[in-house]
C-alpha positions in Angstrom: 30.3 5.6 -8.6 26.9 3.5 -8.1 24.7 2.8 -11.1 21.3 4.4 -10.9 18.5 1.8 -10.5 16.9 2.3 -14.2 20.3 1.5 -15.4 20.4 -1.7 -13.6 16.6 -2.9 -14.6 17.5 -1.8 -18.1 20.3 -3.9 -17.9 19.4 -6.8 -16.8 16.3 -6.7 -19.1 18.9 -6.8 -21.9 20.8 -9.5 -20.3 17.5 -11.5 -20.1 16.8 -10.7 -23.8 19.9 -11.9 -25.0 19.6 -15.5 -23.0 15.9 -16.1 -23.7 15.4 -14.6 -27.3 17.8 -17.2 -29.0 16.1 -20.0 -26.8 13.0 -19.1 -27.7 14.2 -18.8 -31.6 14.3 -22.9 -31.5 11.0 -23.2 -31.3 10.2 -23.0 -34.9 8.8 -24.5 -38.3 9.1 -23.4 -41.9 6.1 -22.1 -43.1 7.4 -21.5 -46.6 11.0 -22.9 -47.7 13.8 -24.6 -46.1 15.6 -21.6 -45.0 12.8 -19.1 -43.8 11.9 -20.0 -40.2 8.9 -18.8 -38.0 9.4 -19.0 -34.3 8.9 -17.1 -31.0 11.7 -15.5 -31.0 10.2 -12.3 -32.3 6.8 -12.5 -30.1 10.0 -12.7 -27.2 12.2 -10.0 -28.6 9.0 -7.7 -28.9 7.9 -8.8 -25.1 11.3 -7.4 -24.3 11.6 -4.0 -25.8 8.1 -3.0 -24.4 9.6 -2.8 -21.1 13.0 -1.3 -22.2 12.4 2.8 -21.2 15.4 3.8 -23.6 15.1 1.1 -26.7 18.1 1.5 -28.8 20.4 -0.1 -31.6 22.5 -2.2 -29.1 19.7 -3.9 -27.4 18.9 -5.3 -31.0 22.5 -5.6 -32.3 23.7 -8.6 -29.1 21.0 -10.7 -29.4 20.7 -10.9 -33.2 24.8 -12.0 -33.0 24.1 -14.0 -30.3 20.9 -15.7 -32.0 22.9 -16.5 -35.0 26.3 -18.3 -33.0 23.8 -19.8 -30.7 22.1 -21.5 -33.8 25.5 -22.0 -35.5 26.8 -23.6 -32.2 23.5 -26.2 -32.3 24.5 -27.4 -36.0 27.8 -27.8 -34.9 26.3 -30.0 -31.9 24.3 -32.1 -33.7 25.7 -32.1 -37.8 28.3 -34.8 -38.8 29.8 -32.7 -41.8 29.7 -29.4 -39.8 31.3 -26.7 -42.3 31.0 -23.0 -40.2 31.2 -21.0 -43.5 27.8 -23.0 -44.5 26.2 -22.9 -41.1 27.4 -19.3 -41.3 25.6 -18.8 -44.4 22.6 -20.5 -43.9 21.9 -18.4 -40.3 23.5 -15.5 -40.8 20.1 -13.7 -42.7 18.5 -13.9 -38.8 20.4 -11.4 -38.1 19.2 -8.7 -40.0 15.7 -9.5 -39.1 16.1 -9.8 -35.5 18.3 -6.2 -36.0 15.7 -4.7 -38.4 13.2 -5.8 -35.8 14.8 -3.9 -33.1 15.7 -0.5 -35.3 12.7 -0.2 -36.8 11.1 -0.9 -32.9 13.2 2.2 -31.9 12.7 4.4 -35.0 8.9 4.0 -34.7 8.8 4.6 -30.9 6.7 2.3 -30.0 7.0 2.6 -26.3 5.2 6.1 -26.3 1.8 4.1 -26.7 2.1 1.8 -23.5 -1.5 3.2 -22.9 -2.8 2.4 -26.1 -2.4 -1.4 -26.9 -4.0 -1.2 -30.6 -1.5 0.8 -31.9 1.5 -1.1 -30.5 0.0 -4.9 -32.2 -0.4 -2.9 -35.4 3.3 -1.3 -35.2 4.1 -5.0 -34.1 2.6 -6.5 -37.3 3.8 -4.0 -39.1 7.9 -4.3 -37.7 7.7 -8.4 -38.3 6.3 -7.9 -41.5 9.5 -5.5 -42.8 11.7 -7.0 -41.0 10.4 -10.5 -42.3 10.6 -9.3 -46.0 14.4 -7.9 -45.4 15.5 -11.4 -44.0 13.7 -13.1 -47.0 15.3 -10.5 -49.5 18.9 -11.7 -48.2 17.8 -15.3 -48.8 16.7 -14.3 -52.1 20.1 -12.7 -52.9 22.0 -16.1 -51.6 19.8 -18.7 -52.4 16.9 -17.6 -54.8 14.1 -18.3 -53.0 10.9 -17.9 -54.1 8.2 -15.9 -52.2 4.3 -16.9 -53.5 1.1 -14.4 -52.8 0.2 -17.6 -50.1 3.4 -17.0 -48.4 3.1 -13.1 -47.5 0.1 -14.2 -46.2 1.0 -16.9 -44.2 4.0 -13.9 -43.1 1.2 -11.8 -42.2 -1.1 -14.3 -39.9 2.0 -15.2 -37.8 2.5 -11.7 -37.2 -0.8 -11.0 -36.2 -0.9 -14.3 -34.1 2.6 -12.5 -33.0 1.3 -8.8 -31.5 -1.6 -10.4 -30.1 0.1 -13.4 -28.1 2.7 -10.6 -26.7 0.0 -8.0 -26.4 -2.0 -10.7 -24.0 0.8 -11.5 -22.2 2.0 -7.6 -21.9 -1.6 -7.0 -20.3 -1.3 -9.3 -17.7 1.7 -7.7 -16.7 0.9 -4.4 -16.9 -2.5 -5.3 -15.0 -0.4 -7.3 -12.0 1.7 -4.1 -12.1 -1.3 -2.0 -11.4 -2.8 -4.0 -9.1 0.0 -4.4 -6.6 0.7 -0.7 -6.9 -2.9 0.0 -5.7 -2.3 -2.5 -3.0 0.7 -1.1 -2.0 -0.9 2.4 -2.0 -3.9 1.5 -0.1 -1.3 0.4 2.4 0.6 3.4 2.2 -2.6 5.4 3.2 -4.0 2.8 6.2 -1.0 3.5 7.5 -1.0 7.2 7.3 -4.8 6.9 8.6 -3.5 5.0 11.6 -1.1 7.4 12.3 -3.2 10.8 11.7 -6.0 8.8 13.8 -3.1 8.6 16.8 -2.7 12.0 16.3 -6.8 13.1 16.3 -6.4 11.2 20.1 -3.4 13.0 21.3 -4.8 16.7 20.0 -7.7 15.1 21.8 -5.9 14.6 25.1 -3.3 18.2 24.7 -7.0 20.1 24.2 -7.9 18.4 27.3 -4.7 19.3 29.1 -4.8 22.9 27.8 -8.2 23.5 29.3 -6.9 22.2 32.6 -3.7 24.2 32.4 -6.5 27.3 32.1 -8.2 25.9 34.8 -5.5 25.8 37.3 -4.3 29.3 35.9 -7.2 31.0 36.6 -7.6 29.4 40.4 -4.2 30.2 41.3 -4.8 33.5 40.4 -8.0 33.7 42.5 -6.1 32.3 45.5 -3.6 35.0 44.9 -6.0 37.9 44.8 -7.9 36.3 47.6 -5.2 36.4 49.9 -3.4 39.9 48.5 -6.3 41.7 49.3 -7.6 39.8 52.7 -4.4 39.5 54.8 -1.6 41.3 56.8 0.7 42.0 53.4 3.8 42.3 56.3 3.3 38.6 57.1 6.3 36.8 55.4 4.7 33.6 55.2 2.1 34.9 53.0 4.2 37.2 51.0 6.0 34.2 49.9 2.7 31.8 49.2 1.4 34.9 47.3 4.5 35.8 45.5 4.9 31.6 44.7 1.0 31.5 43.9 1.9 33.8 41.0 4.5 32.6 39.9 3.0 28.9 39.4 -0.4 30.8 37.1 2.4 32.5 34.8 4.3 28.8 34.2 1.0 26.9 34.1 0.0 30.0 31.6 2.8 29.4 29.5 2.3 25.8 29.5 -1.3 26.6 28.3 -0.1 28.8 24.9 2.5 26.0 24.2 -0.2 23.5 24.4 -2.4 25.3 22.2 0.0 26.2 19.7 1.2 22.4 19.6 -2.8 21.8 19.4 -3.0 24.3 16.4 -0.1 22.6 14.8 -1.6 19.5 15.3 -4.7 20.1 14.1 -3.3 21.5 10.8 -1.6 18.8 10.0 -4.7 16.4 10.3 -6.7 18.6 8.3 -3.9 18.9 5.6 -3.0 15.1 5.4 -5.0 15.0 1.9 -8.0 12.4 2.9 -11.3 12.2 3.0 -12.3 12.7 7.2 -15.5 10.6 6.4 -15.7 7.1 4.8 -18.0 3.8 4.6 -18.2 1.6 8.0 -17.1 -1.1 5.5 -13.9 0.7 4.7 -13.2 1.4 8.4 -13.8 -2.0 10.3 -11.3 -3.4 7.5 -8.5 -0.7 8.3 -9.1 -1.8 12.0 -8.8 -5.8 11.4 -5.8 -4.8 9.0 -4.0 -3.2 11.3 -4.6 -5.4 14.1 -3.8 -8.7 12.7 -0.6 -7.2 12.0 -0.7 -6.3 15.4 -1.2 -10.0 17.0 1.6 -10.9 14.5 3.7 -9.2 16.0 3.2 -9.9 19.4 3.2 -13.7 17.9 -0.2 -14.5 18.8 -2.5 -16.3 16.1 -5.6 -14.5 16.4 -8.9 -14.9 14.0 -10.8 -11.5 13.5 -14.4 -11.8 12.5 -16.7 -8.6 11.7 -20.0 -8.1 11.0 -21.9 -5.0 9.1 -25.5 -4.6 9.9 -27.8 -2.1 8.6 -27.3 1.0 6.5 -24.8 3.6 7.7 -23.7 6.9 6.4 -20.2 7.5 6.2 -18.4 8.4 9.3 -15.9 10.6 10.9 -12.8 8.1 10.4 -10.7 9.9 12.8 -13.2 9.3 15.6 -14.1 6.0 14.8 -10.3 4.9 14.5 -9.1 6.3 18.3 -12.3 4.8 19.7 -12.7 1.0 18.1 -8.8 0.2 17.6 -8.3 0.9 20.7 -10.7 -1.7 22.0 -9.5 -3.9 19.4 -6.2 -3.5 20.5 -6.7 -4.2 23.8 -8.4 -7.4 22.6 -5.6 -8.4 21.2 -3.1 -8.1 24.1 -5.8 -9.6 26.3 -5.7 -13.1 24.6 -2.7 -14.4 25.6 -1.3 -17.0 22.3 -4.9 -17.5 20.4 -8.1 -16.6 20.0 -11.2 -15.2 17.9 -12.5 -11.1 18.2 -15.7 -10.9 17.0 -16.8 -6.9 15.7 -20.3 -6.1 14.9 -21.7 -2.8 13.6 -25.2 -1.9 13.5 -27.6 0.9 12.8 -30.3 1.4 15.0 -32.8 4.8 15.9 -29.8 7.6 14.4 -27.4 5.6 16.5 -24.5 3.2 15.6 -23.5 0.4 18.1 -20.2 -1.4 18.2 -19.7 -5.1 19.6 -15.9 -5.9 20.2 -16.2 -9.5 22.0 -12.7 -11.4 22.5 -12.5 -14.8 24.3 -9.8 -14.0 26.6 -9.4 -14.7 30.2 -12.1 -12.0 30.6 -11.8 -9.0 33.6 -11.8 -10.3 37.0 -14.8 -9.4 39.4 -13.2 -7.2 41.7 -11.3 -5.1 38.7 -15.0 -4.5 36.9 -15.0 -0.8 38.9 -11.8 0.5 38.0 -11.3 -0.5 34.7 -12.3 3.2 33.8 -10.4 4.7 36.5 -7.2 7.0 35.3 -3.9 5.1 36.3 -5.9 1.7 36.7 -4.2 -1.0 34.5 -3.5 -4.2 34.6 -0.8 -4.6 32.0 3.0 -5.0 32.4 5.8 -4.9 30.3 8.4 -7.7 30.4 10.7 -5.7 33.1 7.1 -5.4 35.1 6.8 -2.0 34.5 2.7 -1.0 34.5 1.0 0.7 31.6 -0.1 4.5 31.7 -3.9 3.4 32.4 -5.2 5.8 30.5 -6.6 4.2 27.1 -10.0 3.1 28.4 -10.4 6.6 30.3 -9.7 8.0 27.1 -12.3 6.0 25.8 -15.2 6.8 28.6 -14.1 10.9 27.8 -14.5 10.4 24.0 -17.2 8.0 24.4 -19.2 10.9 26.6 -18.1 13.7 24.4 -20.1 12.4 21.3 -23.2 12.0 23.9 -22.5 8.2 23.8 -22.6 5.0 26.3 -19.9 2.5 27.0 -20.9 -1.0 28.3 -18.7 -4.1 29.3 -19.9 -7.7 30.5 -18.9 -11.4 30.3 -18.8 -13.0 27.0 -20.9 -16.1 26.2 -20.0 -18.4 28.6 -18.3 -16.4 31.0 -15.5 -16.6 28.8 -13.8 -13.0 27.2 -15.0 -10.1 27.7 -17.9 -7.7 25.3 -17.5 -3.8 25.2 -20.5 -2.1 23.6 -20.6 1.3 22.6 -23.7 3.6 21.1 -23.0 6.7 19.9 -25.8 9.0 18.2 -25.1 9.0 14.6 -25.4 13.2 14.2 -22.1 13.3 15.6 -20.4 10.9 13.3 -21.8 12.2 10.0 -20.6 15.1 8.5 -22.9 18.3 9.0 -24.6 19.5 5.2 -24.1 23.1 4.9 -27.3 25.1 5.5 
């Protein structure tokens, strides 16, 4: 049977505690007699049990034994006329305090104020302070000590100096915890965006299909009726075509309604993927460059991206924005073949925004500069030599022209790369107020 994961991060957080708590214990001084030693090994212990989720007696009970052989096993190191019933004697008062520490730590539950960092120093002053004044009792009992008005005070400052050196330290953590959560959840939802914006394109291109489907539906059909009601119905030949002829409108027809319901199904799910559909230009060039650095690292290619934000925009449809722009980034990318610079500029100008996605590749050859937008014109191949689909800068032009925009190519400075430009009106972007 496996151990759940809290069980393993609680114990090796006790494992830790026990090795570095009687460590830090020898880094100490006497404040106020012989016997009654200040160190960090409280300020460690109490680093510790903040990050224990289930703080109990045993987490307490092993490294106060272990703190008191560890100290016995040093005299023993270092003394000529080691006895172990005096070292025992002498150390053995640690133990409550570093037990007392712990219990009290547990009984107060001082993990339920993570949030609140003021109440966890004062229960921290307050637990060193007790436990302090139960390990000096013991000392009283075995070797009469005697505790002044100066030494309670000096207790109480190296408490305080205590809480707030583990507090500080506890805040960093906690804040380096936050922070690479937030990363790792802003990477979390660019990829999501990435994904639903993949999506947007293909409910783009099934719409697009299902409007042909109706198309061809409806002129099959026409032909059918055309030649049912204009010719010899005895004449085989066309009592087949007429008979095939509608047969073909009912499959395409079919093909229609399951295109439309994958449409519907589609366009749920974008709607229901829990993001905001319009965001800042700043937000949405830096999802792009993101993604597609990743991108040239994967294809092993050491590629510098460079954007530029001009103007002040509105925020914009992020779906529409996505399929458009990282698909000429993308293409960038492939185009430069093992390094290179892409250069992205955004600008407002007259209720329009204009995107500049310049690469310095080997550029598109002269006789190619027709077809580029051509379905089924490509001039990429796959390691076996098998050409791409063609279609992404088609789908471009089409989604390009639906928003009432412009698409543009020409050579980059120096007849080196190649420079796509792309206005589209703003009012198309932005999303509509509500009259």
């Amino acid at each position: 049977m496996g151990i759940n994961p809290l069980f393993r991060k609680e114990r090796t957080i006790i494992i830790l505690m026990m090795f570095f708590v009687p460590l830090a214990g020898e880094i100490h001084f006497y404040p106020i007699n012989e016997t009654f030693r200040v160190s960090l090994g409280p300020p460690t212990l109490f680093l510790f049990l903040l990050f224990l989720r289930k703080t109990g007696i045993i987490p307490g009970f092993l490294p106060a034994i272990l703190v008191v052989f560890f100290r016995m096993l040093l005299d023993s190191i270092m003394g000529v006329n080691f006895n172990w019933f005096i070292s025992f004697e002498s150390h053995y008062p640690s133990f409550f305090f570093y037990f007392t520490y712990t219990s009290l730590f547990y009984l107060f539950k001082v993990n339920r104020f993570h949030r609140q960092p003021l109440i966890i120093g004062f229960y921290g002053i307050t637990i060193e302070i007790l436990s302090n004044l139960v390990e000096i009792f013991l000392q009283y009992i075995m070797f009469r000590g005697i505790i002044t008005s100066g030494s309670l005070l000096e207790m109480f400052l190296m408490a305080l100096a205590h809480s707030f050196m583990v507090l500080g330290v506890f805040s960093m953590m906690k804040l380096y915890e936050a922070q690479s959560r937030e990363i790792e959840v802003r990477k979390q939802n660019e990829y999501m965006l990435l994904h639903v914006s993949n999506l947007y394109e293909e409910s783009i291109h099934l719409k697009k299909t299902f409007q042909n489907s109706e198309t061809i539906t409806m002129k099959a059909y026409e032909l059918y009726r055309e030649l049912n009601g204009n010719h010899d119905v005895d004449n085989k030949l066309l009592k087949k075509t007429r008979q095939q002829l509608l047969e073909i409108a009912g499959k395409i027809h079919d093909v229609k309604k399951d295109n439309q319901r994958i449409y519907a199904g589609l366009s749920k799910l974008i709607s229901n993927e829990g993001f905001t559909d319009y965001v800042h230009i700043t937000d949405l060039i830096k999802i792009i460059v993101r993604s597609n650095e990743k991108y040239a690292h994967l294809l092993e290619k050491d590629i510098l991206f460079h954007y530029h934000i001009k103007g002040n925009h509105p925020r914009y449809h992020i779906y529409t924005i996505l399929s458009i722009i990282n698909n000429l980034v993308a293409n960038a990318v492939e185009a430069i073949k093992e390094m290179g610079t892409i250069e992205i500029e955004v600008s407002f100008q007259e209720n329009s925004v204009h995107f500049r996605i310049e690469d310095d590749g080997p550029g598109i050859p002269e006789r190619n500069r027709d077809l580029i937008f051509k379905p089924g014109f490509t001039s990429k191949f796959d390691s076996m030599g098998n050409p791409s689909t063609g279609i992404g800068l088609t789908f471009l032009e089409d989604m390009v022209k639906k928003f009432n925009g412009k698409i543009t190519f020409k050579s980059g400075s120096n007849n080196i790369g190649t420079v796509f430009i792309i206005s589209l009106p703003v009012d198309n972007l932005v999303e509509k107020e509500n009259s």
